[in-house]
C-alpha positions as CSV (number, residue, x, y, z in Angstrom):
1,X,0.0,0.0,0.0
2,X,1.6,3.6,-1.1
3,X,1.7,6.0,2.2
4,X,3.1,9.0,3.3
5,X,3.2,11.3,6.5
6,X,1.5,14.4,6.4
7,X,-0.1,17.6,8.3
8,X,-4.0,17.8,8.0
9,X,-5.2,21.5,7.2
10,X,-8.0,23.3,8.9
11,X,-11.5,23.4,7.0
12,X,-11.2,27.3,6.7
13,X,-7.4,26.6,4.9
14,X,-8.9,24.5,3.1
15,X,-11.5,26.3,1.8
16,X,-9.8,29.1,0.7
17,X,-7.0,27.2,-1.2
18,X,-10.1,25.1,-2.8
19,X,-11.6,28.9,-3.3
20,X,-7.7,29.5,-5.6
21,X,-8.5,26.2,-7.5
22,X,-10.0,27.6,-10.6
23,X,-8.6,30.0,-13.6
24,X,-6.0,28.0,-15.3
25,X,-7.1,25.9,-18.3
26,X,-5.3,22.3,-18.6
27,X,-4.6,22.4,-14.6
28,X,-5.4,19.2,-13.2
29,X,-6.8,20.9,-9.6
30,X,-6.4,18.8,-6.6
31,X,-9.8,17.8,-4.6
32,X,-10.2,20.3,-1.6
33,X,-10.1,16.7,0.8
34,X,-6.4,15.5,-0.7
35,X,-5.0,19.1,0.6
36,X,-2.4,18.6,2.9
37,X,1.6,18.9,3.7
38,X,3.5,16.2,3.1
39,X,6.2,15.4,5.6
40,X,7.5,12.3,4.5
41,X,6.5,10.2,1.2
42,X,6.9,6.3,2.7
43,X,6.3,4.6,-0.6
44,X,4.9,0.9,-0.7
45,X,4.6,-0.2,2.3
46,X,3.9,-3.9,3.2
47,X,2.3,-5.2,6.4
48,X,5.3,-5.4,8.4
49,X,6.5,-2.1,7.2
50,X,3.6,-0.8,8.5
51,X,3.9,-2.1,11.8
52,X,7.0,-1.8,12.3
53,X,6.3,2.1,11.4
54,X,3.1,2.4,13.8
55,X,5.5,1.2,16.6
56,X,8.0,3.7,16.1
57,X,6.0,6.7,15.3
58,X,4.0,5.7,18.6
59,X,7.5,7.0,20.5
60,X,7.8,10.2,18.3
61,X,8.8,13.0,20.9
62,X,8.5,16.5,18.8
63,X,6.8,19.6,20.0
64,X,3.8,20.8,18.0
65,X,4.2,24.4,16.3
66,X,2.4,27.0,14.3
67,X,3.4,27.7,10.3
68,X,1.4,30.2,7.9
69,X,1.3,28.9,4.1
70,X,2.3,31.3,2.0
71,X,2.8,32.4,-1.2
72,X,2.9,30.3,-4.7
73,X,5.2,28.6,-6.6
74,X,5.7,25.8,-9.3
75,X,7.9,22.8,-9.7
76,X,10.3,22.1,-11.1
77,X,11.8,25.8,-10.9
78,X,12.9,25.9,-14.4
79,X,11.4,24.5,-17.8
80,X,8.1,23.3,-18.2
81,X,6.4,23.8,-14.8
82,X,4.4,20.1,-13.7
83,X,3.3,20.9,-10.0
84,X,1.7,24.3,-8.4
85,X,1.9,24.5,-4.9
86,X,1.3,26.9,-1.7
87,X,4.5,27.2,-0.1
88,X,5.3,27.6,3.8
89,X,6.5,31.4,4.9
90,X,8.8,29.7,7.7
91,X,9.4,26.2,6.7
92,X,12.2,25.3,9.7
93,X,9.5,23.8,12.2
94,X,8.4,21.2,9.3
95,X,12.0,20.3,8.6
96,X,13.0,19.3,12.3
97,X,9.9,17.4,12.5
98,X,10.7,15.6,9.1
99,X,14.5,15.0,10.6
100,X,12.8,13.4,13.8
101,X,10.5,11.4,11.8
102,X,12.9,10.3,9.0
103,X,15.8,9.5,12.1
104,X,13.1,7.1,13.6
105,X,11.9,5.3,10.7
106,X,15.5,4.3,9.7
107,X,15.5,1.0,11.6
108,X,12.0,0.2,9.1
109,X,14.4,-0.2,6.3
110,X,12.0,2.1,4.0
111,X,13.8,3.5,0.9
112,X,12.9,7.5,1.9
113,X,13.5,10.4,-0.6
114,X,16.4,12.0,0.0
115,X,16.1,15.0,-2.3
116,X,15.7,18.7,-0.3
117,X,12.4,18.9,1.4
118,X,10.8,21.5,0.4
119,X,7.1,21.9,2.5
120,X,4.3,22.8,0.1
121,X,0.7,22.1,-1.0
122,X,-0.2,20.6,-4.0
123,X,-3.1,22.2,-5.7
124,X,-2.7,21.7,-8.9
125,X,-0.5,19.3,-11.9
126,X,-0.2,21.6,-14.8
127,X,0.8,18.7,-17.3
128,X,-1.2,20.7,-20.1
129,X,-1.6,24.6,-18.9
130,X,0.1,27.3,-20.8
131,X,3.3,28.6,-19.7
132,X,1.7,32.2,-20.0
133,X,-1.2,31.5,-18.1
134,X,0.8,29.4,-15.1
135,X,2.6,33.2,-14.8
136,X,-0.7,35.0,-15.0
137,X,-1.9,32.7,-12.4
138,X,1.0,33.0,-9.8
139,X,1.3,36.6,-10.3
140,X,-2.5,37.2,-9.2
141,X,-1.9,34.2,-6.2
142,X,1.5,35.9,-4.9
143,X,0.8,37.6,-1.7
144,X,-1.5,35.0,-0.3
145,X,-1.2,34.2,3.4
146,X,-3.2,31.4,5.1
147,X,-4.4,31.9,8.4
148,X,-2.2,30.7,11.4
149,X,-2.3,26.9,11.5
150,X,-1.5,25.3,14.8
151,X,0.1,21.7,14.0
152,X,-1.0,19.3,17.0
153,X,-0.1,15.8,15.0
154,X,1.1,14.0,12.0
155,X,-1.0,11.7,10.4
156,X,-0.1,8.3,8.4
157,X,-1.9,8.5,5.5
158,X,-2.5,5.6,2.4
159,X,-3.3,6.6,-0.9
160,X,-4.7,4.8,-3.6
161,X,-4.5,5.5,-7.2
162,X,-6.8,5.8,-9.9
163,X,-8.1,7.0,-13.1
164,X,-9.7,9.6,-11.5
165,X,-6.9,10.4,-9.3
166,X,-5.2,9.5,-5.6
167,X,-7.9,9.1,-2.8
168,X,-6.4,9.6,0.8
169,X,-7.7,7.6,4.3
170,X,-5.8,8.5,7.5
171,X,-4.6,5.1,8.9
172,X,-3.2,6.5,12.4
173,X,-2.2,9.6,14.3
174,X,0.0,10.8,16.1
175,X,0.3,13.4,18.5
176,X,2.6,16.2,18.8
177,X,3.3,17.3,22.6
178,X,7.1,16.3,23.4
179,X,10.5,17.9,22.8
């Protein structure tokens, strides 16, 4: 089963980036329930993976925190742009909590990315939107600012795959409190 580790957004985040879904032709918009942050993108994960996962994560010891999303953005930086995302104004909170996850799971033997985290929401793939209207789009989305958004847990989530696109269930959560 494909899972990853993510941050669950408040209904009123969530409705206004739903509410910035819209105005770019060949976007592929992202449901307003998929929204989310991704911490850490676990892959395939068998039974005992998952287990072995729940047990550690039930010992995670990291304070919960407050982040503002912020701003907009594309990936990749250069060439033909294939995500847009809502970034995070002060992203260092979400990146020791991704260390402190990704140091625990190392004894699950999971194959983790190891590319730069970089904390966003996906809200859109642009596979077939115009390079001229992406640009339109992020300069009208530019100054956006989310509402304070207190982070109390991290959730497991598994996602499934189809024509229609990912659905997401929360499998387990985990609460922030701890240093």
């Amino acid at each position: 089963m494909r899972m990853f580790l993510g941050i669950d957004l408040p209904d009123a985040v969530d409705d206004e980036l739903a509410r910035m879904c819209h105005g770019l032709p060949g976007a592929r918009w992202e449901p307003r329930d998929n929204l989310h942050l991704t911490v850490t993108f676990l892959g395939e994960v068998d039974g005992g993976e998952r287990r072995a996962l729940l047990s550690v994560l039930a010992g995670l010891q990291s304070p919960g925190f407050s982040l503002t999303l912020a701003g907009v953005g594309v990936f990749p930086p250069r060439g033909a742009p294939r995500v847009l995302w809502v970034g995070v104004d002060d992203p260092e909170p979400l990146r020791a909590l991704k260390a402190r996850v990704d140091r625990r799971l190392e004894p699950v033997g999971l194959d983790l990315e190891r590319r730069k985290y970089a904390p966003h929401v996906t809200l859109a793939r642009l596979n077939a939107a115009p390079r001229g209207r992406v640009a339109g789009y992020l300069g009208q989305h530019a100054l956006y600012r989310s509402p304070t958004v207190e982070v109390q847990e991290l959730r497991l989530y598994s996602s499934v795959l189809s024509r229609a696109g990912a659905k997401y269930r929360v499998e387990a959560a985990f609460p922030l409190s701890g240093a």
